[in-house]
C-alpha positions in Angstrom: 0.9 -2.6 2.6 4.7 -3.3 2.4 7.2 -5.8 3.1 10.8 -5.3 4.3 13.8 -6.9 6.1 15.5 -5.2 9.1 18.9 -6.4 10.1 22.5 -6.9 11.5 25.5 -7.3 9.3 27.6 -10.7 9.8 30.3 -8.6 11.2 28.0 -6.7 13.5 29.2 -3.6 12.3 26.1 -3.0 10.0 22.7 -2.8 10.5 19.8 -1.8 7.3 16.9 -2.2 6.2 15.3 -2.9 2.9 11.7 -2.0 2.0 9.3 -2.1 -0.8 5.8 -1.2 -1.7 2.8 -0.2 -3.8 3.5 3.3 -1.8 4.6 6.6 -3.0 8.0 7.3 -1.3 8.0 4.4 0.5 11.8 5.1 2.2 10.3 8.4 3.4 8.1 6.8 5.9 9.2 2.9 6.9 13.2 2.4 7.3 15.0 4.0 10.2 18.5 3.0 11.5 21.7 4.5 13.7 25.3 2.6 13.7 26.0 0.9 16.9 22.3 1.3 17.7 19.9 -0.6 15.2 17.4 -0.7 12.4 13.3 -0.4 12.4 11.0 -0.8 10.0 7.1 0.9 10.6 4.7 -0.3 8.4 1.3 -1.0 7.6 -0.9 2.2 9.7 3.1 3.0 10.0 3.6 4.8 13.2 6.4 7.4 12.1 7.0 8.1 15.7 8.3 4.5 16.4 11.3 5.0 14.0 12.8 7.8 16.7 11.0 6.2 19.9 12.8 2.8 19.4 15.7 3.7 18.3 15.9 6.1 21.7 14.9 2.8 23.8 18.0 0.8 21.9 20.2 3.5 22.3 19.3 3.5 26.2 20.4 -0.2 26.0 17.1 -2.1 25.5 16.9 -5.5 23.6 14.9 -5.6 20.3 11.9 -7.1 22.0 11.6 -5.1 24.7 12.2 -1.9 22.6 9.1 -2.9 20.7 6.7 -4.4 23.7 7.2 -0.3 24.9 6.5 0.3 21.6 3.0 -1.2 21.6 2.3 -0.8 25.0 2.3 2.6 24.8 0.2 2.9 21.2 -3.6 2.3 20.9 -2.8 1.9 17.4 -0.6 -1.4 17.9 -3.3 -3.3 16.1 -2.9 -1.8 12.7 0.6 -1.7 13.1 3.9 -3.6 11.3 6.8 -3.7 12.8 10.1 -4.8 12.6 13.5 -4.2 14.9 17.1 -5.2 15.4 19.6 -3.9 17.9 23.1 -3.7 18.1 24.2 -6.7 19.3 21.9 -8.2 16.4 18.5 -9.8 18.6 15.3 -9.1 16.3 12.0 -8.9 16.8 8.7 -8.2 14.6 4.9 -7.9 15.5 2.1 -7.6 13.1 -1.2 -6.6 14.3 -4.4 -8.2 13.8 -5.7 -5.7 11.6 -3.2 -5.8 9.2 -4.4 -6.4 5.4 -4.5 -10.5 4.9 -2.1 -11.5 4.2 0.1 -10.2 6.9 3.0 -11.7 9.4 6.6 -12.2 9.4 9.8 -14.1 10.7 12.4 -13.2 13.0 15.8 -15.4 12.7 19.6 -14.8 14.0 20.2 -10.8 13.0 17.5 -10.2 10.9 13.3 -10.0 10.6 11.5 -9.8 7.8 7.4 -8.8 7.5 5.2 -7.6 5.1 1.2 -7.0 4.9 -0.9 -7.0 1.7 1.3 -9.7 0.6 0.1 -12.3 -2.3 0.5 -14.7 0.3 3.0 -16.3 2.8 5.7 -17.3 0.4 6.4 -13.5 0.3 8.2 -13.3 3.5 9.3 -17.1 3.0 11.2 -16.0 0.1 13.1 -13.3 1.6 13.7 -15.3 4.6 15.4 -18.2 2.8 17.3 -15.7 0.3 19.2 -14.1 3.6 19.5 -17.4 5.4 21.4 -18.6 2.0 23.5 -15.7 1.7 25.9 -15.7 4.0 29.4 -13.9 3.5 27.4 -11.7 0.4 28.0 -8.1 1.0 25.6 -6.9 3.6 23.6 -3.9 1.3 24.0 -6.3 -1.6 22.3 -8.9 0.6 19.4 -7.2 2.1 18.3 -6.2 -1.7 18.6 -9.7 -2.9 16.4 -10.8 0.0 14.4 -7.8 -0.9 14.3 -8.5 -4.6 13.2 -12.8 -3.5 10.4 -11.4 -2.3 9.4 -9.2 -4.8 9.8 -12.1 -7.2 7.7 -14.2 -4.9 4.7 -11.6 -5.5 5.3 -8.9 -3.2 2.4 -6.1 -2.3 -0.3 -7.8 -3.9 -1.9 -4.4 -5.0 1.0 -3.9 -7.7 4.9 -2.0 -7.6 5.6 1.5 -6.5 8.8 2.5 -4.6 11.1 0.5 -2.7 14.3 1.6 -0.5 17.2 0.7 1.4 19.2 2.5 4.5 22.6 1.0 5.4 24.2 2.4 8.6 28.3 1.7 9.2 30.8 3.9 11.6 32.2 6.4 9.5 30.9 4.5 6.4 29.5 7.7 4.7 30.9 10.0 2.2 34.5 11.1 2.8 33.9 9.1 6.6 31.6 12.6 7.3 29.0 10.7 9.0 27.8 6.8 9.2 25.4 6.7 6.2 26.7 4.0 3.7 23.9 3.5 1.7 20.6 5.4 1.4 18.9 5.2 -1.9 15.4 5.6 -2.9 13.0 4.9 -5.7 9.9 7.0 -5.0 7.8 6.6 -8.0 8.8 3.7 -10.6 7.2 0.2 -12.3 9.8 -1.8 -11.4 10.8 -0.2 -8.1 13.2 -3.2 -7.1 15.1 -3.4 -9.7 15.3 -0.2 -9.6 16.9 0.4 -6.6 19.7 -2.4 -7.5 20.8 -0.4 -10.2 21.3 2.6 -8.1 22.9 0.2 -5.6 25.7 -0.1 -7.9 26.1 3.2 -8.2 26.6 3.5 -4.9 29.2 1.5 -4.9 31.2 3.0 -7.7 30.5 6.8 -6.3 30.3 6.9 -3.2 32.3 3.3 -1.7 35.9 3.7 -1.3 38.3 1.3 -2.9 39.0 -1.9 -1.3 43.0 -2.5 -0.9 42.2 -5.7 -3.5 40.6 -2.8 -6.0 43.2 -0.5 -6.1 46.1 -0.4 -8.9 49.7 0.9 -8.3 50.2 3.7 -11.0 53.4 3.6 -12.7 54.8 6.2 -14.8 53.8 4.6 -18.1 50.3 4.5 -16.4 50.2 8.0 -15.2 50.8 9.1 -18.8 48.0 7.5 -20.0 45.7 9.0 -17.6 46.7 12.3 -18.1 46.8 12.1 -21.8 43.3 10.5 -21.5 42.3 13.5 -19.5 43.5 16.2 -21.5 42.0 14.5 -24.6 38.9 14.7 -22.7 38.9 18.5 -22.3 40.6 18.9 -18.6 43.7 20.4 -17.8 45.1 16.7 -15.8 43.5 13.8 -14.4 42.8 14.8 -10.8 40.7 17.3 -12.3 38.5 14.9 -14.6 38.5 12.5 -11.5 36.7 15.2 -9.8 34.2 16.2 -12.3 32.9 12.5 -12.7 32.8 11.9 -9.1 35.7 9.4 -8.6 37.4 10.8 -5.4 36.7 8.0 -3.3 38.2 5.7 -6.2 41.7 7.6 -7.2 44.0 8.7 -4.8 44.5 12.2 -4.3 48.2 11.8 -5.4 47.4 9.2 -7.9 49.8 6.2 -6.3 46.8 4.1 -7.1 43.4 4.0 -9.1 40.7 1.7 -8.7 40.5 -1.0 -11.2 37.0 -0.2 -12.5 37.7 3.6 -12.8 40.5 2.6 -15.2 38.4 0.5 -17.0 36.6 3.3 -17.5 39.6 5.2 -19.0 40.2 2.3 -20.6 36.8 2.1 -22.4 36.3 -1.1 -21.4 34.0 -1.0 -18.3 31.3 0.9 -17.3 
């Protein structure tokens, strides 16, 4: 009773996935994925085990399709199952049993599947596929959630809204380069679930994304006075410490030879 999109970034440095349903906590169960490896989704009866099982038979160096006819092969379950899986050199490949809820299926193109069950109809999973096929060169997190949000638009889980999520895995992507992790938000419990999440997608990106070369700003010494006046006025000893207490390290440099151009909006009181 969900519907997501599994997939490879343009690059092939990226792979996600992207999930929503009328589900408590849906991210908890569906979306798994490893950098250099590849993404799954399990859905529908969702077979939890899968997520680690696959992603052990891609590691090993098996294709997306074969990955998954081991999958079902080796599950009396494959019936009731959902499935969707890309590996790292971006093949996909989906299956939807034939006791999923009506309506139920998918599509797998270059990179990427998409599938859902319980759907208000086909034009779900129509939706999503023709938002990522007409997306190229968007930012890959930014593009699974708008394929995400089409179908949402396009009617979704046809029981209602709960919880959506979205899992981006990148080499050394995560926070401070500690581990691969680039994007893993959640909404477990929410009435607009989607929208939801692309809020906190944005967040993401201010918080925990480091600057792009094109984001950052020299800082002067006209410029450097500013901030630390700003700072002071704002109760801390310098800058580097309010940078720290608002969660902008991976936006100011540790120095401060440059600051991101939205933090000093920020300062600047006129950005948010």
């Amino acid at each position: 009773m969900t519907f997501s999109i599994v997939a490879r970034s343009e690059d092939g440095e990226a792979w996600g996935v992207a999930v929503a349903s009328k589900f408590l906590a849906v991210g908890s169960v569906v979306p798994a994925a490893v950098a250099q490896v590849g993404a799954l989704a399990t859905q529908a009866h969702a077979n939890v085990a899968y997520k680690g099982i696959a992603l052990s038979h891609l590691d090993e160096g098996a294709t997306a399709e074969v990955a998954l006819q081991r999958l079902l092969e080796e599950d009396e379950g494959r019936d009731h199952r959902q499935v969707g899986i890309v590996d790292s050199d971006g093949g996909a490949a989906s299956h939807t049993g034939r006791a999923c809820i009506d309506w139920a299926g998918g599509h797998v193109g270059e990179g990427y599947a998409v599938q859902g069950n319980c759907l208000a109809g086909p034009e779900v999973v129509d939706a999503m596929r023709l938002a990522w096929e007409g997306s190229p060169g968007t930012p890959f997190g930014r593009r699974l959630l708008d394929a995400l949000a089409a179908g949402d638009e396009a009617g979704g889980d046809k029981r209602g809204r709960q919880s959506a999520a979205i899992l981006v895995v990148r080499d050394e992507a995560g926070y401070d380069a500690g581990d691969d992790v680039e994007v893993d938000l959640r909404v477990d419990d929410h009435a607009a679930p989607v929208p939801e999440l692309a809020r906190l997608l944005e967040l993401n990106h201010l918080y925990l994304v480091a600057s792009t070369e094109e984001e950052k700003l020299p800082v002067d010494d006209a410029l450097r006075t500013e901030l630390e006046d700003f700072a002071r006025a704002q109760g801390q000893p310098d800058f580097t410490t309010w940078v720290g207490c608002e969660n902008y390290e991976m936006r100011v440099d540790d120095g401060l030879a440059w600051i991101d151009e939205r933090v000093l909006a920020i300062v600047r009181g006129t950005g948010a």
